[in-house]
Legacy VTK file of the C-alpha trace (Angstrom):
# vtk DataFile Version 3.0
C-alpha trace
ASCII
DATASET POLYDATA
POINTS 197 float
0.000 0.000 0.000
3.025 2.577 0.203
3.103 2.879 -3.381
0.004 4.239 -2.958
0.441 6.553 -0.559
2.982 7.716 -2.508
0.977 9.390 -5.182
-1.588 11.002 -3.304
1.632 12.570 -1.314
3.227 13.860 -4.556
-0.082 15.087 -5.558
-0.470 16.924 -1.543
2.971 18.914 -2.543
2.722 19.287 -6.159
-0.962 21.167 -5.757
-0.452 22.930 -2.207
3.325 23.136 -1.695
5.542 23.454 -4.710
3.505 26.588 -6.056
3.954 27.966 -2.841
7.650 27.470 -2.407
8.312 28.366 -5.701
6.417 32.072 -4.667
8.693 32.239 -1.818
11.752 31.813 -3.534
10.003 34.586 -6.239
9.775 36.859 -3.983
13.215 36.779 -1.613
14.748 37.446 -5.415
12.984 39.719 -5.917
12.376 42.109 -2.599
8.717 41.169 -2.321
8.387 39.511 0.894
8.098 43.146 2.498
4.771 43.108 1.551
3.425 39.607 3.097
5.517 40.751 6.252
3.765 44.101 6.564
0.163 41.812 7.018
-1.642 41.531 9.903
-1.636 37.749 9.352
0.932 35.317 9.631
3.201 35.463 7.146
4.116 31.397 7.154
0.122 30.740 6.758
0.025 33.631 4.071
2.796 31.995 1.930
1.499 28.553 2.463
-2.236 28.922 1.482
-2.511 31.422 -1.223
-1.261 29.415 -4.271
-2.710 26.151 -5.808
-1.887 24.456 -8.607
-4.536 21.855 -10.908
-0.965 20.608 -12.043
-0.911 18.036 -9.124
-4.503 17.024 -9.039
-4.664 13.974 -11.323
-1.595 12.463 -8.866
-4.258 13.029 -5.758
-6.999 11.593 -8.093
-4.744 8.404 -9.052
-3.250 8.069 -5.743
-6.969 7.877 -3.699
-8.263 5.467 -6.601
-5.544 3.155 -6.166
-5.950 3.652 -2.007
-9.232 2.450 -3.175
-8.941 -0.446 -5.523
-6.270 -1.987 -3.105
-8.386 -1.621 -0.434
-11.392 -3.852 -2.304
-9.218 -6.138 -3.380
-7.859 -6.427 0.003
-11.182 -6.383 1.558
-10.692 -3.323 3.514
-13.589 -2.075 5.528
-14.796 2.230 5.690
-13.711 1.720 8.979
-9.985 0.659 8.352
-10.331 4.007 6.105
-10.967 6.321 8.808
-8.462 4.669 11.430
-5.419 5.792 8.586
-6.579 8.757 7.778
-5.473 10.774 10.772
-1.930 9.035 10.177
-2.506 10.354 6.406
-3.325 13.789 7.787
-0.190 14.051 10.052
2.046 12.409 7.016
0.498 15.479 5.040
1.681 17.811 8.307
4.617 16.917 8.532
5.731 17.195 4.509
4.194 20.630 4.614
6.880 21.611 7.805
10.088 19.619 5.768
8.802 21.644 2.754
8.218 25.179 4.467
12.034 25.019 6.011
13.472 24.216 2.376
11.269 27.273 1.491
12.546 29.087 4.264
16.151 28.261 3.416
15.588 30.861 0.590
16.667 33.682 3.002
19.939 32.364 2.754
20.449 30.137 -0.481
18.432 32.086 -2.963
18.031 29.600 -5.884
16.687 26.341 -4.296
14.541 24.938 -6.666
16.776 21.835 -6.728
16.540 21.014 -3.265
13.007 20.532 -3.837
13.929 17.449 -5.712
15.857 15.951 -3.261
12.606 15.472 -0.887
10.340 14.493 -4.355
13.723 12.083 -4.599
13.167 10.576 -0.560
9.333 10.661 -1.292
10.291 8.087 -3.938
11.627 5.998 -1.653
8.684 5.961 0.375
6.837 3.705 -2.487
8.443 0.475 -0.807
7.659 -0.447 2.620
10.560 0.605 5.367
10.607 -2.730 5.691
12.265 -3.438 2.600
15.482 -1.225 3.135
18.384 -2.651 5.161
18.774 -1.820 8.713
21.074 1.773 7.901
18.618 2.756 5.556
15.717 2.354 7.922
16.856 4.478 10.805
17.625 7.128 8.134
14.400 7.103 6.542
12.735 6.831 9.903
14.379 9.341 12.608
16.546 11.109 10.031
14.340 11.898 6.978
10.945 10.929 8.530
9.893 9.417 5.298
8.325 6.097 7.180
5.795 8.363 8.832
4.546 9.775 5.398
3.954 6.504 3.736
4.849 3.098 5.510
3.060 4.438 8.717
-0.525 5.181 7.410
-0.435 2.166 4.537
0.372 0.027 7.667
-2.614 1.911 9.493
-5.218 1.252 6.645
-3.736 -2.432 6.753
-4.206 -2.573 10.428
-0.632 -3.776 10.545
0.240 -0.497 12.643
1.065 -0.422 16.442
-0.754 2.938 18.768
3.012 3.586 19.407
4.012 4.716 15.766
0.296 6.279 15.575
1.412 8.368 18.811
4.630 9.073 17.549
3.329 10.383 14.110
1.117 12.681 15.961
4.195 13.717 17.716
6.563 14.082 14.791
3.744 16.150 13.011
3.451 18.506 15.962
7.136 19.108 16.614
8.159 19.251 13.424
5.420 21.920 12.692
6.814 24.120 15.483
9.529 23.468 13.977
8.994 25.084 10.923
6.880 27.859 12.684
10.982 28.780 14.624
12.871 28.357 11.677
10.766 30.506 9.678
10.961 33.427 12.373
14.761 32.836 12.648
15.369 32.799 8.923
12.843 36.422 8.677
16.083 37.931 10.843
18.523 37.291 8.088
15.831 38.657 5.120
17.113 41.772 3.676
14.527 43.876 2.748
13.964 45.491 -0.562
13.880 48.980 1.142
16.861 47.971 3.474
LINES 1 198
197 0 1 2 3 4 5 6 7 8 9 10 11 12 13 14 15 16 17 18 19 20 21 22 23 24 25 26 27 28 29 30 31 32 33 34 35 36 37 38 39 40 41 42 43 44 45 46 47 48 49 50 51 52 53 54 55 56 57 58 59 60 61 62 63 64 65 66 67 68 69 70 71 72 73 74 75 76 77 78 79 80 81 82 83 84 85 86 87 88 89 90 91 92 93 94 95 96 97 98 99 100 101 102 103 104 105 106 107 108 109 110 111 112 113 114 115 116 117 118 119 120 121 122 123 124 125 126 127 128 129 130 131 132 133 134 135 136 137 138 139 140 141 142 143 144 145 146 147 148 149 150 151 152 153 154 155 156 157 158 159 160 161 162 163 164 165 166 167 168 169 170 171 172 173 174 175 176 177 178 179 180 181 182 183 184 185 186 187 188 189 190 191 192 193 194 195 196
């Protein structure tokens, strides 16, 4: 069921994330970020939310119908559905935070656009079960590059082949890694020189 998962989480950052990385790196080139700063909003939710693309769309769409013909082939009951999907939903939380700090990394390394396919690169590797990696490569892709919590963890959810522990630990990888995000941007923002600096 990872590969899968996979394809619904390329679809999740080519629709919601990419565009809006790509606008953030736009706009630290180009001395525009005064104006997002200068709202009375936050300006991590601002850059995050205000860009979708259709581009990514038929990946969600192929990545939910193959969730779905698996799962009737498998036998998979509505309720086996809704146990994964808060594991989906913190999977989804916590590439949005690993994606915001590459945005955020902007400040310093202006042209990033390639770094972006590093993580598309790691989300790759989340189309085989954790499982299926040797030992080195599993602690990597599980405490270094937390790509076992964006795929392995839910498909093993929907498959009710998932302890509460890695549930719980998803939840907490999600939240921290959020906060995360939310610190780094605020300590990149002191580096950003403005266009009127």
């Amino acid at each position: 069921m990872c590969w899968a998962s996979s394809p619904l989480l390329q679809g999740f950052s080519s629709t919601f994330l990419a565009p809006n990385l790509n606008k953030i790196v736009r706009q630290v080139q180009e001395g525009t970020l005064d104006f997002v700063l200068l709202k009375p909003i936050s300006s991590q939710f601002w850059l995050s939310t205000r860009t979708l693309s259709p581009w990514g769309i038929p990946d969600l769409l192929f990545g939910l119908i193959m969730i779905g013909y698996a799962g009737s082939r498998l036998g998979i009951t509505p309720l086996a559905y809704l146990l994964a999907l808060p594991a989906l939903i913190f999977g989804f939380l916590s590439l949005y935070s690993l994606w915001f700090m590459l945005g955020a990394t902007s400040i310093w390394f202006v042209k990033i656009y390639n770094v972006t396919e590093v993580l598309r690169g790691l989300l790759e590797a989340g189309r085989f079960p954790i499982v299926a990696y040797p030992l080195a490569y599993r602690v990597f892709l599980t405490f270094v590059i937390p790509v076992a919590f964006l795929t392995t963890i839910p498909a093993q959810a929907l498959l009710g082949q998932v302890e509460w522990g890695w549930i719980l630990g998803s939840v907490g990888l999600a939240i921290a890694l959020l906060q995360i995000s939310r610190w780094f941007w605020r300590f990149a923002l002191r580096f950003y020189t403005s266009a009127s600096s």
